[in-house]
C-alpha positions in Angstrom: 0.0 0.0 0.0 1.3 3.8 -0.6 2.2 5.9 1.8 -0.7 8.1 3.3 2.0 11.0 4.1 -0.3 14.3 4.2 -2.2 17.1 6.4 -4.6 14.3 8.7 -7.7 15.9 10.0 -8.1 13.8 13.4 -4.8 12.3 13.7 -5.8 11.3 17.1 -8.1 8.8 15.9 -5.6 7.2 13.1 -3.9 4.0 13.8 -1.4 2.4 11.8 -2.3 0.6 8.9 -0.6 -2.3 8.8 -2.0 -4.2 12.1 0.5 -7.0 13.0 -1.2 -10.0 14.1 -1.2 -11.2 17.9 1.6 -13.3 18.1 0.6 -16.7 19.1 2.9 -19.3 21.3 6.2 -18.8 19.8 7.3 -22.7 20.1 4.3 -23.7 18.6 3.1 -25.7 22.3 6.7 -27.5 22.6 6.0 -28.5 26.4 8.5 -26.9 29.0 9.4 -28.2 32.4 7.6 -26.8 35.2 9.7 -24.8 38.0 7.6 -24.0 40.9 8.8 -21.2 43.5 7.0 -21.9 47.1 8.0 -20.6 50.4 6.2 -18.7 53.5 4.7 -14.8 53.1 7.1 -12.5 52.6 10.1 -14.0 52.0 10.7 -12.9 48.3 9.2 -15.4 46.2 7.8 -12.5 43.2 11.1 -11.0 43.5 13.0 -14.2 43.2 10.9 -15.2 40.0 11.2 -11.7 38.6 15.5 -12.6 38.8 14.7 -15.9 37.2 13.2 -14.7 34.2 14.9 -11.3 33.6 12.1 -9.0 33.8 9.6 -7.5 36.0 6.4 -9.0 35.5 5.5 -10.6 39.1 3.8 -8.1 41.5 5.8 -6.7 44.2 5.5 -5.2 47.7 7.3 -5.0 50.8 3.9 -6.5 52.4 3.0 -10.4 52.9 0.4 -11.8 50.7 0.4 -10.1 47.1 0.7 -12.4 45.1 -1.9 -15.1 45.6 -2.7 -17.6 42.6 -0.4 -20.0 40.3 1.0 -17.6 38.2 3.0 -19.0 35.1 6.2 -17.5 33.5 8.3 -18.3 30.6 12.1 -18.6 31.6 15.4 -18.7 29.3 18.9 -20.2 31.2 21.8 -21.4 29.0 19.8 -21.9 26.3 17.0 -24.1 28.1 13.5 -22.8 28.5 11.4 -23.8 31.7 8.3 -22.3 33.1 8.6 -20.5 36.9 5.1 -20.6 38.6 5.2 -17.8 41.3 2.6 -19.0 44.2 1.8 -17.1 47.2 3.2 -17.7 50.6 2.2 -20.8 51.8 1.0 -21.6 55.6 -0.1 -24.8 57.3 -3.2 -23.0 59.3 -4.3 -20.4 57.3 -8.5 -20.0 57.2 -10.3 -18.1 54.9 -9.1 -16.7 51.4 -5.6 -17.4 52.9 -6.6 -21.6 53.1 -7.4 -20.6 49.0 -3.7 -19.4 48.3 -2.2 -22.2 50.5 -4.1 -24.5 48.1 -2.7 -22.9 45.4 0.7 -23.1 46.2 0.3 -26.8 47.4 -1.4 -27.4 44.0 1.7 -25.9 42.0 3.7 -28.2 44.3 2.0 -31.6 42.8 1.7 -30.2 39.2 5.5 -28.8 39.3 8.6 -31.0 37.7 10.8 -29.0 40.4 9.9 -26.7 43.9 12.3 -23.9 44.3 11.5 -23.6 48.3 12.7 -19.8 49.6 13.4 -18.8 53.3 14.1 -15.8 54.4 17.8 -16.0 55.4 17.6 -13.0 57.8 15.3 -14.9 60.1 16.3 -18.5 59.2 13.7 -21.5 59.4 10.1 -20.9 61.6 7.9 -23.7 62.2 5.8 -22.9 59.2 9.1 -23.9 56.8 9.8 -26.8 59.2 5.6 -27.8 58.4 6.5 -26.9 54.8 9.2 -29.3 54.2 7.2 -31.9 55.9 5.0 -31.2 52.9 7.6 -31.1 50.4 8.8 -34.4 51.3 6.0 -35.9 50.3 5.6 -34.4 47.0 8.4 -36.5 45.1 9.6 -33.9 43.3 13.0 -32.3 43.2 13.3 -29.9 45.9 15.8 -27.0 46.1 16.5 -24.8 49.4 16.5 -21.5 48.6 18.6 -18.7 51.0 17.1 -15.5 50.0 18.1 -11.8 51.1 21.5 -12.6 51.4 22.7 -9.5 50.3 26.5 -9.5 51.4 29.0 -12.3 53.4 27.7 -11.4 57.1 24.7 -13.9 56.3 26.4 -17.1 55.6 26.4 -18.1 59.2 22.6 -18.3 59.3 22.7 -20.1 55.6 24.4 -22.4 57.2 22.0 -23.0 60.0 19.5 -24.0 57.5 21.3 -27.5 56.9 18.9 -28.3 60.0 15.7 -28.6 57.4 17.1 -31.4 55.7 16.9 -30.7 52.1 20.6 -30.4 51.1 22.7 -27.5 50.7 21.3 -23.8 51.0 21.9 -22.0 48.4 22.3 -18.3 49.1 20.7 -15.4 47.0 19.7 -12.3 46.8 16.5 -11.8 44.6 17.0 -7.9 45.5 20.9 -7.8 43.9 21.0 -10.9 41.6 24.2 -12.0 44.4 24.4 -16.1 43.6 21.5 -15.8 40.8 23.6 -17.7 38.4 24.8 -20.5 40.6 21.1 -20.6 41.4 19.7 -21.1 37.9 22.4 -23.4 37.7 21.1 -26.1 39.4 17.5 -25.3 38.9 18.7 -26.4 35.3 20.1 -29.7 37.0 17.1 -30.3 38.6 14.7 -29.9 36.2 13.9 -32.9 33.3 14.3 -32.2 29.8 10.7 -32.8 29.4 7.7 -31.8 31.7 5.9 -35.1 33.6 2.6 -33.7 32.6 1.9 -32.3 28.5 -1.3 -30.5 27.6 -2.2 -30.5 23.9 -3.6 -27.5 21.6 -4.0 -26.9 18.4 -1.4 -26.4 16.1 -2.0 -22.4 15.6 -2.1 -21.4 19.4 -5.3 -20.7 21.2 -7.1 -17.4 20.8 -6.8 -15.3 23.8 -9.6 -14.2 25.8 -8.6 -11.1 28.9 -11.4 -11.8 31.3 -11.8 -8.6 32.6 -13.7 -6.2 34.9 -14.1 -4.1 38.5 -13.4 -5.8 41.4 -15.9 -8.4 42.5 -18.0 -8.9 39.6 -16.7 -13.1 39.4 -13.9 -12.9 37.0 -11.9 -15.9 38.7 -15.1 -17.3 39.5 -15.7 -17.7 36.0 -12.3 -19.1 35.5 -12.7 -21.8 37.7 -16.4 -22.6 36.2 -15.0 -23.0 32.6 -11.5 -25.1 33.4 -13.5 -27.4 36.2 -10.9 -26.3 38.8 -10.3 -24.1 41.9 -7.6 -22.2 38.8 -7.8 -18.9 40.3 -8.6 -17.8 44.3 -12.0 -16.6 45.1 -13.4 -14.5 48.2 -15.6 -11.9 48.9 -13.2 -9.2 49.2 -12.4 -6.9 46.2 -9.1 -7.4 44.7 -8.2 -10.7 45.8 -6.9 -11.5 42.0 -3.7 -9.4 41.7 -1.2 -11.2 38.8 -3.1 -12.2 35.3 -3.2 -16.2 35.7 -3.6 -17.8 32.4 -5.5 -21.4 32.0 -6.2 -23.1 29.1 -10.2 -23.7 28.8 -12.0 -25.9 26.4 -15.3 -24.3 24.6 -17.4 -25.9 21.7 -14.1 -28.7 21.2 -11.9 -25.4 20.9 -9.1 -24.7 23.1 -9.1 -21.2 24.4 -6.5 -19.3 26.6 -8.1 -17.6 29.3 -6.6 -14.5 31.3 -8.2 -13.9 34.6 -7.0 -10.2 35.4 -6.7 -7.6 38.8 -10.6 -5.2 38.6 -10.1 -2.0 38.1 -10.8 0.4 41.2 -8.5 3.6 39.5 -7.1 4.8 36.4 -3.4 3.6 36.0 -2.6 6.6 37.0 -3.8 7.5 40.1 -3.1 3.8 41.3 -0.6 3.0 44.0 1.6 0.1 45.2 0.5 -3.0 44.3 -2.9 -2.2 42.9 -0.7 -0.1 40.6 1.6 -2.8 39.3 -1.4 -4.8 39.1 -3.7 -2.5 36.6 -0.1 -2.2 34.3 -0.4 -6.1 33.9 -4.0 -6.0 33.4 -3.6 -3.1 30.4 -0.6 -5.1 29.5 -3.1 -8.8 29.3 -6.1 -6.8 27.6 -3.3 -5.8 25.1 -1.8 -9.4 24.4 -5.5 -10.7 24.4 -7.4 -10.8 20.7 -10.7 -10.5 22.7 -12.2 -9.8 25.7 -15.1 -10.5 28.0 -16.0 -7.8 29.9 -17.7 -8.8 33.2 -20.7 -6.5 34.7 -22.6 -7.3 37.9 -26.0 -7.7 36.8 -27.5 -7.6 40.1 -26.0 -3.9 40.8 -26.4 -0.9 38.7 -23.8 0.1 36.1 -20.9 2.3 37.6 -18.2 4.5 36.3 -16.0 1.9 37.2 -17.7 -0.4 34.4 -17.7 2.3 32.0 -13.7 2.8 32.5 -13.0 -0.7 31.5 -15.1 -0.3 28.7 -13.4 2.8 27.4 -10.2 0.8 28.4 -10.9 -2.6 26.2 -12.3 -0.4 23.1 -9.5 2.5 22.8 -6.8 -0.6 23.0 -9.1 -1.8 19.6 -9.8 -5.5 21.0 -13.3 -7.5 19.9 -15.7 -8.0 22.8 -18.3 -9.8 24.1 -20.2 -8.2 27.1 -21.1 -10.7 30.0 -24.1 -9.8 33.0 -22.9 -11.7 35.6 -24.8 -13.1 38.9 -27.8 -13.2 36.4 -29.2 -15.5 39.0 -29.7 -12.7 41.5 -31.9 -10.9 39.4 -35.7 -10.1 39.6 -37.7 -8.4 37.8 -37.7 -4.9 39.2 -33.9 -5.6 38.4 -34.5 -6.0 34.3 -36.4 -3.3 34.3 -34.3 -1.0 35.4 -31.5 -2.4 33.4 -33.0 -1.4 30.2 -32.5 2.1 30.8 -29.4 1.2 32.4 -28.2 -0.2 29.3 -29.6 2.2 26.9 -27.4 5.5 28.8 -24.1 3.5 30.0 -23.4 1.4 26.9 -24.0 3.9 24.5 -20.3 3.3 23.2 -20.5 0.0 22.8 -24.3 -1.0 21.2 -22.2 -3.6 18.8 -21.1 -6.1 21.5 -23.1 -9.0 21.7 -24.3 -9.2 25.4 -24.9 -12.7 27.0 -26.4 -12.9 31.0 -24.4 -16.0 32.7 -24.0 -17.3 36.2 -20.5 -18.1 37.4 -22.2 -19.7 40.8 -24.9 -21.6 38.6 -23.1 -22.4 35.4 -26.1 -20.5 33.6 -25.4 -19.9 29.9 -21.7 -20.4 30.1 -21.7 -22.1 27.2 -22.7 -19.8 25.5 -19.7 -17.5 25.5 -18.1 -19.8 22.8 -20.1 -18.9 19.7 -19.9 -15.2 21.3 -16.2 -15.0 20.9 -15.8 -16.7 17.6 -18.4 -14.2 15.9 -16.9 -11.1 17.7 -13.2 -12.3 16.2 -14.5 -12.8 12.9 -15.6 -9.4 12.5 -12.1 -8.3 14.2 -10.6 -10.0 11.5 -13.2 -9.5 8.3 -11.7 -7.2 5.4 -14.1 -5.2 2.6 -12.8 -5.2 -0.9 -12.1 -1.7 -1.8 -14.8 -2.0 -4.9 -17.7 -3.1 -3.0 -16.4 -0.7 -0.2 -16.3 2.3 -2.3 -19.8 1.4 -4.5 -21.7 1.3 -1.3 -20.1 4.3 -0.1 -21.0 6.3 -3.6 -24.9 5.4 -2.9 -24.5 6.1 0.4 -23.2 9.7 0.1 -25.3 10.7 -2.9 -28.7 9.7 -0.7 -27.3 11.5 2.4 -24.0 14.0 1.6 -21.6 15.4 4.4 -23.0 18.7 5.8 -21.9 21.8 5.1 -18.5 23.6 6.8 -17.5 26.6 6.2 -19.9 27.3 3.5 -18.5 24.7 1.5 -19.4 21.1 1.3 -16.4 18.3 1.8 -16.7 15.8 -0.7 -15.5 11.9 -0.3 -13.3 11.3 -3.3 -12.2 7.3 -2.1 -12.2 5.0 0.5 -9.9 2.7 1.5 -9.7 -0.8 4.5 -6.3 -0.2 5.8 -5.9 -2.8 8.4 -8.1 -5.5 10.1 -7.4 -6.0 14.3 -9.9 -3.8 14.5 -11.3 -3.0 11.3 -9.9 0.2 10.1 -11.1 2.6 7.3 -9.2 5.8 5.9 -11.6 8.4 4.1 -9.5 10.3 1.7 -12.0 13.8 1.2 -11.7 17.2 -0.2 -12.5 18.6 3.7 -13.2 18.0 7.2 -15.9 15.6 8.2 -17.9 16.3 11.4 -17.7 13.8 14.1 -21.3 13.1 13.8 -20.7 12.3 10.0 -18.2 9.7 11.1 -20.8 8.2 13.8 -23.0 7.8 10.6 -20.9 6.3 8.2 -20.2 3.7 11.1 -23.5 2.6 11.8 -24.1 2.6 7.9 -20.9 0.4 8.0 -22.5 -1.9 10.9 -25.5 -2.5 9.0 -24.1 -3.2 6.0 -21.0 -5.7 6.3 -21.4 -6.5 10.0 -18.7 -6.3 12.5 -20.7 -7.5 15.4 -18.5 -7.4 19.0 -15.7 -5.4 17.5 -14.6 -1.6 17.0 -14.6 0.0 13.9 -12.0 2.9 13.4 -12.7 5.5 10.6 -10.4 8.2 9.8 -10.3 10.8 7.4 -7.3 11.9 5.6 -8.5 15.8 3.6 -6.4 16.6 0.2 -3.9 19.0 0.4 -4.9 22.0 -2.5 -1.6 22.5 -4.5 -1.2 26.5 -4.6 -1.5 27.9 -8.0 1.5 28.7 -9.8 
């Protein structure tokens, strides 16, 4: 395609025109051994994994508890690739949401080829890593004892002390510094078998990715566990219990999906702190990676600004969509009533989305998310031949013409599909066209070829007037 170099009249609405595709699993599902990183809270398991794999991806604080499902990671050492599974801090009596992430971290245990177990070297072994290594024993994997925050020479006394635990040699680290990273990832490597115990098919083009996402509480990870069968992701009544995205691989309609269960969103980015602020980077940063999303609304509550800033976040980022009213079981019919006018004010930007009322608790139309998905990625992916695109345009501007601006009247001289992922069209005129103008042709575009669940992008590129000689 030529260049479009020129004067653009809303540049902030272009996009470039040569989408690239979502990149799919690189190694085309070549199984990788499974690492997994266990310890108590707070020791510095997230900080460990982000050494491990060279990059800051697992959520950090200087606070117990942060991270608390299986999280998975992709790993590179000496050529070898392994998956790390961060988990969060694991403790024999823990009640509550806590008993949840304990399970977790016990489930990584039996799933795991390897168990990187971490103690806190400046306090040296409590009776919760002398309960964990009772655990670990009995797991019958390769176990490696983990010294971390040993940040200079004056802790190797108390390394030493942790020969008492009976797992081998302590190896001493410092997930902070990188100090003894290498000798680390050294063994891990020893440890680890060339090939996982456990393989997991797909097909042979990668699974689509879904980003489930939403505020905080509406029954993402509930969700998540009601398509993959499993306790997948940790579920409690309090808001923000998911923190890092945790990806599972679900199967719809004989179709292997890869789901993203992601942190809600209280803030915008911005105006986020801590850990709820490393945690809406990675959700921005999963919505991104995802081809669609589902985006989660508590049906039995009315719509909040909250909802309408995911929204805004899922369609400016130019993903497909599928809307999903959750807790559909808790309705009445006072409720549906008052949804309709709900919907008709709040989802004003998004009327294409198909919308589908399911019930994480109940299982209630779950199934029905699959045909959802595959129509709203279609239309992500459909492209209009330029000559059909232009002859409907022609009858379309000759029954209803651009208005007026500046007492003359802009004229559409061509159109032209320049990229798919959304669907994007470039309107190359002889003046400005009014916003509203756009907002027609879009609809018109909607009701002609489609594009059901996903965003349509029209820009409008005005011809220079070469001055007379």
């Amino acid at each position: 395609m030529t260049d479009l170099d020129g004067t653009w009249a809303d540049e902030s609405e272009w996009t470039a025109f040569d989408d690239e595709s979502i990149d799919g699993d690189e190694e085309g599902g070549v199984p990788q051994p499974v690492l997994a990183v266990v310890g108590r809270p707070n020791v510095g398991k997230s900080t460990l994994v982000n050494r491990i794999i060279g990059r800051r991806e697992a959520v950090v604080q200087d606070v117990p508890g942060v991270t608390r499902d299986r999280v998975a990671y992709d790993a590179l050492w000496s050529g070898r690739k392994f998956t790390v599974v961060d988990t969060g801090g694991w403790e024999p009596d823990a009640t509550g949401m806590y008993a949840s992430v304990a399970a977790q971290a016990e489930l990584a245990m039996s799933t795991a080829d390897a168990i990187l177990f971490v103690v806190d070297a400046t306090v040296g072994a409590t009776t919760t890593d002398e309960a964990a290594v009772r655990v670990l024993r009995k797991s019958k994997r390769p176990v490696l004892l983990v010294a971390n925050k040993v940040d200079d020479e004056r802790l190797m006394g108390d390394v030493a002390a942790l020969w008492s635990l009976g797992l081998g040699e302590p190896i001493p680290v410092s997930g902070l510094h990188g100090r003894g990273s290498g000798d680390m990832l050294d063994r891990i490597l020893e440890a680890l078998p060339e090939t996982p115990r456990e393989t997991f098919a797909s097909g042979a083009g990668g699974p689509r990715r879904v980003a489930l996402v939403g505020r905080p509480n509406v029954g993402k990870s509930s969700l998540l566990n009601r398509l993959t069968g499993e306790e997948r992701s940790v579920v409690d009544s309090v808001a923000g219990t998911t923190v890092d995205p945790v990806d599972s691989l679900v199967e719809l309609d004989d179709e292997v999906w890869r789901f993203v269960d992601t942190a809600g969103l209280r803030k915008r980015v911005n105006f986020a702190s801590g850990a709820e602020y490393y945690a809406s980077l990675r959700t921005k940063a999963a919505i991104e990676s995802a081809e669609v999303a589902i985006v989660l609304l508590d049906a039995s509550e009315p719509i909040s600004e909250q909802d309408l800033r995911v929204l805004t976040m899922v369609v400016e980022s130019g993903r497909a969509c599928v809307l999903a009213f959750n807790k559909w079981d808790l309705v009445d019919e006072d409720r549906r009533h008052a949804m309709v006018r709900e919907l008709e004010r709040g989802l004003v930007r998004v009327p294409w989305a198909e919308r589908i009322n399911i019930s994480a608790l109940t299982g209630r139309a779950v199934r029905k998310l699959a045909p959802a998905l595959r129509t709203a990625l279609t239309s992500w992916d459909t492209r209009v031949p330029t000559g059909r695109l232009n002859s409907w345009l022609n009858d379309l501007i000759a029954a209803t013409p651009p208005p007026v601006r500046g007492g003359k009247q802009p004229k559409v001289l061509f159109a032209t599909q320049a990229g798919t992922r959304p669907p994007t069209f470039v309107l190359f005129t002889t003046g400005f066209l009014e916003a509203g103008y756009r907002r027609f042709i879009e609809r018109k575009l909607r009701e002609e070829f489609g594009f059901q669940g996903s965003p349509v992008r029209i820009s409008v590129r005005v011809r220079e007037k070469k001055p007379r000689k």
